[in-house]
N, C-alpha and C positions, 0 to 999 in steps of 0.2 A: 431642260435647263437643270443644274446640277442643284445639290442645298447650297453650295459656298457661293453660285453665282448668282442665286435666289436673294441670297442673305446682301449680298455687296450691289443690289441693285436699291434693293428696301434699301440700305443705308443712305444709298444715294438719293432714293426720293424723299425722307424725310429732311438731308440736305436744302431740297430744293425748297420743300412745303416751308421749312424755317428759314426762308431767304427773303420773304415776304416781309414789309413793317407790322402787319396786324400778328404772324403770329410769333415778330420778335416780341410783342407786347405780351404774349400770354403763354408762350412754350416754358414749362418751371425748369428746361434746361439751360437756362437763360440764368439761372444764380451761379453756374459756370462747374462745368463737371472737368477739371481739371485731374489726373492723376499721373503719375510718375513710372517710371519702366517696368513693364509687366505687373501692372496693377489696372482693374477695369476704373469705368470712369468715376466709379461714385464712392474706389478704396482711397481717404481722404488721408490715411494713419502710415501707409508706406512711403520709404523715402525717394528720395528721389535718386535718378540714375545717374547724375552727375557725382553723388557724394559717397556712394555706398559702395566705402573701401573694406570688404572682405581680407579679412586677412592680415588689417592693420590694427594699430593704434589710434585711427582717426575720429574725433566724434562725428557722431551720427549727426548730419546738419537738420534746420530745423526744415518745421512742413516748408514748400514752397508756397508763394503769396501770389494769388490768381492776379490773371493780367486784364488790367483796367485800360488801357487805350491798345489799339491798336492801328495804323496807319500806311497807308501803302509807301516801299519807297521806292520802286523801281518799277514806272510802267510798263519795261517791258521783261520783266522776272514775275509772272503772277504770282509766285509764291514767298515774296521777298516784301517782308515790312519792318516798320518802326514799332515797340510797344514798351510799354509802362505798366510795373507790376503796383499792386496796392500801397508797396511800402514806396512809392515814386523812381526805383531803381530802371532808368535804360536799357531795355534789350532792341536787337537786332535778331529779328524772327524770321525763321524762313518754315516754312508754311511744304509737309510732302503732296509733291501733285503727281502726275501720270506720269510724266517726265522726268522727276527725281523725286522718285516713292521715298526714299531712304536717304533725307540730306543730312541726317543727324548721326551717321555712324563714323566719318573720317573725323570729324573733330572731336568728338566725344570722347573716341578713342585718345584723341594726341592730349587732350584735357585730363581724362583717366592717367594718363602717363605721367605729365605736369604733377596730379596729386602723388603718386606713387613715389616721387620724387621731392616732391616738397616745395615745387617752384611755383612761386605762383606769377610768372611771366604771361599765364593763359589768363583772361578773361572768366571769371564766371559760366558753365559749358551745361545746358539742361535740357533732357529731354520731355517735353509734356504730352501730354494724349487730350488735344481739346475737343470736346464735345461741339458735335455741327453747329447747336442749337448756341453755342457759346461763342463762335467763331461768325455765326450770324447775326450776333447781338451786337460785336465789339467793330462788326463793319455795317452798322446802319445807318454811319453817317457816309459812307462811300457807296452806291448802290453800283457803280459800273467795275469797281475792284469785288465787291462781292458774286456781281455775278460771274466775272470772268472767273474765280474763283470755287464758284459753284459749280461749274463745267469741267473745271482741272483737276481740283482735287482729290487728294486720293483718301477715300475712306476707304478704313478697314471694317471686318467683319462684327466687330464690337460697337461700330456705330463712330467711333471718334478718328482724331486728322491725327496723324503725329506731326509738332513741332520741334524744331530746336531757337533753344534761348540762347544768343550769345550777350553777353555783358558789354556795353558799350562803355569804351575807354576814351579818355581824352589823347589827342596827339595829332603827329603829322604823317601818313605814311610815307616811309625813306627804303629809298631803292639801293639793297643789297650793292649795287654794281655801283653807283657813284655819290652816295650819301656822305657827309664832310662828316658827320657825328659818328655814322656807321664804322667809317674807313679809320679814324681814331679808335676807335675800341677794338676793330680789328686789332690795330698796331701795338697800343700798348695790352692787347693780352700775350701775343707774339713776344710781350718784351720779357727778360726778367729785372729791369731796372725798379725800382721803387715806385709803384703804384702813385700816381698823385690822389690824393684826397675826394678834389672835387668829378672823379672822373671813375672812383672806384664803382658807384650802384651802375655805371654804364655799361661798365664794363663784364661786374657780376652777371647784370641781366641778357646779354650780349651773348656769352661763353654758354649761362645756361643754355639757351636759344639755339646756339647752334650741336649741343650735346643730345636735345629734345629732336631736332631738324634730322640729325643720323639717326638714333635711335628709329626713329619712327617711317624712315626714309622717304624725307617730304625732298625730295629731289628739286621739285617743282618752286620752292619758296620762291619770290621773284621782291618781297618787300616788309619793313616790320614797321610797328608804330611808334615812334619817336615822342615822345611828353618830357617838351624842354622844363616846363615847371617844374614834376616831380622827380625831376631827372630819372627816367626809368624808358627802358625799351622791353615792349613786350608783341605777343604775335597774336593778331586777330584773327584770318583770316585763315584756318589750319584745312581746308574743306580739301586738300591734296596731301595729306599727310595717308602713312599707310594702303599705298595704289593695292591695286590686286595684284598686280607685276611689277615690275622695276629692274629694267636689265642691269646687269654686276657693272657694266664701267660707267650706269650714271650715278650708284653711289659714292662717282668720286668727285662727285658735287658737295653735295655735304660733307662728306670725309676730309675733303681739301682745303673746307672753309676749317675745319678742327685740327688739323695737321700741325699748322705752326704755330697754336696755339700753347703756352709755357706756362699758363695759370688757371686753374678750375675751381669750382665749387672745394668747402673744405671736407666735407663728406661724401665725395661721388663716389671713392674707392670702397666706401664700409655699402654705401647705398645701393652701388652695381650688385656686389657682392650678396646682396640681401634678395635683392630683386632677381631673383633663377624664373626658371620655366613656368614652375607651380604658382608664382606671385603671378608673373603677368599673367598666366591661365585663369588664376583667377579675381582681375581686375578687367579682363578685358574679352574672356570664351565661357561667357557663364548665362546660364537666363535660359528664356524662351529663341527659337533657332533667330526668329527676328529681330532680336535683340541683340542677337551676339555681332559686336564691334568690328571683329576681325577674325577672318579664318586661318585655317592650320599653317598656310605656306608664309599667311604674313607675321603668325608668332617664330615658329621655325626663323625666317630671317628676324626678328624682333631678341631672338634670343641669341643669335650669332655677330649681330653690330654689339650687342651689348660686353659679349668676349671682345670685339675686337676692339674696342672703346679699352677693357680694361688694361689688352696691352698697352694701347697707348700712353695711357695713364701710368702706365711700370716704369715705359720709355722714360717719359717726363721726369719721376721721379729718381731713377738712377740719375740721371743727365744733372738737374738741376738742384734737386732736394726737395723733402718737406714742406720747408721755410716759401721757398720761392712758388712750387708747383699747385700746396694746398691753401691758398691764399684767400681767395672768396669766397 
């Protein structure tokens, strides 16, 4: 047996031993060894890999606040729960198992991208490294989600599970293809008529969405979250953003939804422009090899929709103007 497969077996029986009530009660991994990307579990001072915009003007966001409940939500996803960080903020946790070692790199990425951009249509997007002994405390009131969990997961060789946190938003989700809110913000971004008031942040958050959906070449989108209260449409569900592949005529999915589009962000022109090869390289090809987000062939296209986004954007503004084109 090799040292790496010595090392990922130990990991796993300590897993097991801490799956027990007696030694949730007494294992001191159990104060919760949380740590953030490419940090071991007990560097409490690095930040976290959602917020650590290299290269920007961004502040550094604060520590992350370890997660106090945890709840299964889908029996038949083992790796899929409900959790509550200390400060009472909603995540939707999905937990790496055997089966999807790595669920935290498609959205992370398209979240990364969000910040680079300045939108914040993404949900809150984090990656944690839970300690077994932590992840066995937080399900000792579920014994049949832990165990199935206990069999699936995937530990690495540092002892901890990787997670990803997504931010739980309020709202409805609304199907691209026949949503009545959707199909309006469609319409009036297509327009150049005078914006109505009550329909501008829909609209805003809409045009971003589908400028973040090319860029990132989420071919796949099929639906967004609609919150009539705060009137705001944003995207939950990104786990198909940045494929490994993506053949050339299905980006004319999302290109088509951007096509007849006559109003954008009033900064995407200075923003594209800013954002070249070396920014996304390093927001999104940096770190430890397992860490990195996305590979050569999906920057290479990452950094080619983004020229082709700018012609469009020239397009627009001979056609239309300024006035009309920089509008949200």
């Amino acid at each position: 047996m090799t040292p790496t497969a010595r090392v990922a077996r130990a990991s796993l029986a300590i897993f097991w031993i801490v799956s027990s009530p007696t030694a949730c009660n007494t294992s001191p991994d159990h104060r919760g060894s949380i740590s953030s990307t490419g940090a071991q579990p007990a560097d409490r001072s690095a930040p976290t890999a959602s917020g650590d915009l290299t290269g920007t003007n961004a502040a550094k966001p604060p520590k992350p606040s370890p997660l106090e409940t945890l709840e299964p939500k889908n029996s038949a996803l083992p790796g899929s729960f409900m959790g509550t960080t200390g400060t009472g903020q909603p995540f939707v946790v999905t937990v790496a198992t055997k089966g999807n070692p790595r669920p935290y790199r498609r959205p992370l990425a398209f979240y990364r991208l969000a910040l680079a951009l300045d939108y914040d249509q993404v949900p809150v997007t984090e990656l944690r490294r839970l300690g077994t002994g932590e992840v066995s405390r937080l399900l000792r009131s579920h014994p049949v989600a832990r165990q199935v969990l206990t069999s699936r997961a995937r530990v690495t060789n540092d002892g901890t599970i990787a997670a990803l946190l997504v931010g739980h938003v309020p709202g409805v989700d609304a199907n691209l293809a026949d949503n009545q809110r959707l199909a309006r913000c469609a319409k009036l971004a297509a327009s150049s008529d005078p914006l109505p008031q009550t329909d501008a942040t829909y609209v805003g958050d809409y045009v971003r969405l589908l400028v973040l959906d090319y860029l990132a070449a989420n071919v796949e989108r099929r639906s967004l979250r609609v919150d009539e209260q705060a009137h705001r449409v944003r995207a939950v569900d990104n786990s198909t953003a940045f494929p490994g592949y993506v053949a050339p005529e299905a980006l004319d999915i999302p290109l088509g939804r951007l096509e007849p589009v006559v109003r954008f962000p009033r900064d995407l022109k200075t923003t594209l422009q800013r954002l070249d090869r070396k920014t996304f390289k390093e927001q999104l090809v940096r770190g430890r090899f397992e860490d990195l987000l996305i590979g050569p062939r999906q920057l290479a296209g990452l950094v080619e929709r983004r020229a082709t986004l700018l012609s469009l954007l020239e397009s627009r503004l001979l056609q239309y103007g300024d006035k009309v084109v920089l509008s949200l």
